[in-house]
PLY file of the C-alpha trace (Angstrom):
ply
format ascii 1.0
element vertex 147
property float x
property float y
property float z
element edge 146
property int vertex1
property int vertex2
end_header
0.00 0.00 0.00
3.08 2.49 1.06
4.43 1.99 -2.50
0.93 2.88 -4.33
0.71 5.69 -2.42
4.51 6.63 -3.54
4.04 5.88 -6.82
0.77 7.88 -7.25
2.31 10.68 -5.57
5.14 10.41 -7.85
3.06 10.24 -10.93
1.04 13.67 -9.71
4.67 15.55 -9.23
5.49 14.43 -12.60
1.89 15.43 -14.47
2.42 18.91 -12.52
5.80 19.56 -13.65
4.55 19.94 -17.50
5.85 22.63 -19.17
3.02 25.15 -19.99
4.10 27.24 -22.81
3.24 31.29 -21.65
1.48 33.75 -23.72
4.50 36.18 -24.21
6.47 32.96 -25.32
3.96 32.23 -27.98
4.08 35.94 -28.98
7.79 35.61 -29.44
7.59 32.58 -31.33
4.93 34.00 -33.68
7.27 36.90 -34.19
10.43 35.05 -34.60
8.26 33.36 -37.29
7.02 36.24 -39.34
10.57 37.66 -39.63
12.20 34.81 -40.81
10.11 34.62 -43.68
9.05 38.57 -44.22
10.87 40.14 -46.60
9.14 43.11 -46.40
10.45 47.18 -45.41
7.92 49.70 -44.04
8.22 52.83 -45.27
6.60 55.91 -43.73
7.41 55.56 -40.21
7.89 57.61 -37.51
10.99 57.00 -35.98
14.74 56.20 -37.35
16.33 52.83 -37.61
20.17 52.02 -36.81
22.42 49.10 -37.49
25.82 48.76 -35.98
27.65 46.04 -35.83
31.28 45.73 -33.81
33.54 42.46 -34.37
34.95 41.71 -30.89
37.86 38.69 -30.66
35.57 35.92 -30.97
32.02 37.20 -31.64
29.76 40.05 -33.28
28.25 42.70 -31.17
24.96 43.79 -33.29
22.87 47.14 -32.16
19.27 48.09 -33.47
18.78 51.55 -32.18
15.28 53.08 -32.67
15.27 56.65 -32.14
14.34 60.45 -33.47
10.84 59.69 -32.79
8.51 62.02 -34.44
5.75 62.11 -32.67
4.57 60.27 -29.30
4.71 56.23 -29.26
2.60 54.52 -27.07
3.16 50.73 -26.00
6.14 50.14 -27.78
7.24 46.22 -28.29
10.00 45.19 -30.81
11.90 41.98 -31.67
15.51 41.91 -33.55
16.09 39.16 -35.64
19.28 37.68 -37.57
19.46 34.97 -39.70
22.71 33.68 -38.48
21.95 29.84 -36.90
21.72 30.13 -33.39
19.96 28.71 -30.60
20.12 31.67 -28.37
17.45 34.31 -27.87
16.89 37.05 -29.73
17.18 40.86 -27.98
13.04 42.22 -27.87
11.36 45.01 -25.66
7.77 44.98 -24.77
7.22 41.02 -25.02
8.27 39.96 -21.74
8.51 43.04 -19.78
6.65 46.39 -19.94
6.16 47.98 -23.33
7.45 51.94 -23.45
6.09 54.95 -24.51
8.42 57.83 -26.48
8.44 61.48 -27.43
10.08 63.63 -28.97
10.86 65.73 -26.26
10.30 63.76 -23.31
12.88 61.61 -21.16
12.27 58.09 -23.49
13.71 59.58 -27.12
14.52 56.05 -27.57
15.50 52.16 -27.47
18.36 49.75 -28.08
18.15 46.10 -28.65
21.98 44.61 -28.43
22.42 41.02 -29.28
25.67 38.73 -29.67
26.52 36.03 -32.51
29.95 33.86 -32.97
32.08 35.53 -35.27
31.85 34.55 -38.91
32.75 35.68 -42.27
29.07 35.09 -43.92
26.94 37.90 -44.80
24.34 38.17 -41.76
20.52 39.83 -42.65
19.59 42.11 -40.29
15.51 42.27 -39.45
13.27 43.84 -36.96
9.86 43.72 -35.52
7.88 46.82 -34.12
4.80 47.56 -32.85
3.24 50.67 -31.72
0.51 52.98 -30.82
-0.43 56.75 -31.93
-3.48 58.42 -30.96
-4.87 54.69 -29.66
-4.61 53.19 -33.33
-1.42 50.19 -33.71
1.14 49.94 -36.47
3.32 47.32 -37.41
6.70 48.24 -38.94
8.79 45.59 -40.71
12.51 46.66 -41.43
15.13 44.79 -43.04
19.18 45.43 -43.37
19.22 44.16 -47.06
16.77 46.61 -48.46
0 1
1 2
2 3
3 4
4 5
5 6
6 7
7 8
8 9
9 10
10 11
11 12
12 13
13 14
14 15
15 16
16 17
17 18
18 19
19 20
20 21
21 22
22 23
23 24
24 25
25 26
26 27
27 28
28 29
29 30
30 31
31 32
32 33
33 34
34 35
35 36
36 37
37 38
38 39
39 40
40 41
41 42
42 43
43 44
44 45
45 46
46 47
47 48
48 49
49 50
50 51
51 52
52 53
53 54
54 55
55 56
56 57
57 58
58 59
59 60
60 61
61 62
62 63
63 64
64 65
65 66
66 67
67 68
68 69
69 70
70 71
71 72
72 73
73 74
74 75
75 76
76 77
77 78
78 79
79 80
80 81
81 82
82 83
83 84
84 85
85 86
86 87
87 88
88 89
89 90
90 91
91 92
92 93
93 94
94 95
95 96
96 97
97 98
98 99
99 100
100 101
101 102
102 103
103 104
104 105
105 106
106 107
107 108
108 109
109 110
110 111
111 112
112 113
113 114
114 115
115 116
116 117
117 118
118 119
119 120
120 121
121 122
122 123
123 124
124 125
125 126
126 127
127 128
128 129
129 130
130 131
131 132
132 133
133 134
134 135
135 136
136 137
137 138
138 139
139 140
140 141
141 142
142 143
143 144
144 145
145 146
């Protein structure tokens, strides 16, 4: 009887210890999705995009900057993508933490996603993800480094 009890004890642990996938993490994955296949580049947006990238000895420091905001940005999220192999995550704002609001002349002119890859010599494409508010109506912007 002690070992039923064990073993039914053992079996609830294990059915509790499923992994439950959370609603950010499916937001991320759908994201991670849509900009490995998009190939598309908003135009007409309200802000400025940057790319740097900095070799250091053994990997690649990449920087999306979004900044030079226009007008005020409510409930900011973004997601920077590369299409460099890796199982590591990619650099996002506004998915799993709070999403930020910017102005032109307030305190928030701006954000940076920073991400690292291995060094390599191959040609790495650049994308991002951004999503944001004005006046209470949401815009999507698409960029891409090859366009």
């Amino acid at each position: 009887m002690k070992k039923i009890f064990i073993i039914v004890c053992c079996l609830f642990v294990i059915s509790g210890c499923s992994k439950a996938i959370s609603e950010e993490q499916r937001e991320y994955n759908r994201l991670v999705d849509n900009l490995a296949n998009s190939h598309e580049n908003s135009s007409d947006i309200p802000f400025d995009i940057t790319l740097e990238t900095e070799v250091l000895v053994d990997e690649i420091r990449y920087t999306l900057a979004i900044s030079n905001v226009k007008e005020k940005i409510t409930d900011l999220k973004a997601l920077a993508y590369h299409d460099y192999k890796t199982d590591d995550v990619f650099p996002s704002i506004g998915i799993f933490d709070s999403k930020v609001t910017l102005e032109p002349n307030g305190t928030s002119k701006g954000v940076i996603l920073v991400g690292y890859m291995p060094y390599n010599e191959e040609k790495v494409n650049y994308k991002l993800y951004v999503s944001y508010k004005i006046d209470n109506e949401v815009y999507e912007v698409y960029w891409n480094s090859t366009k």
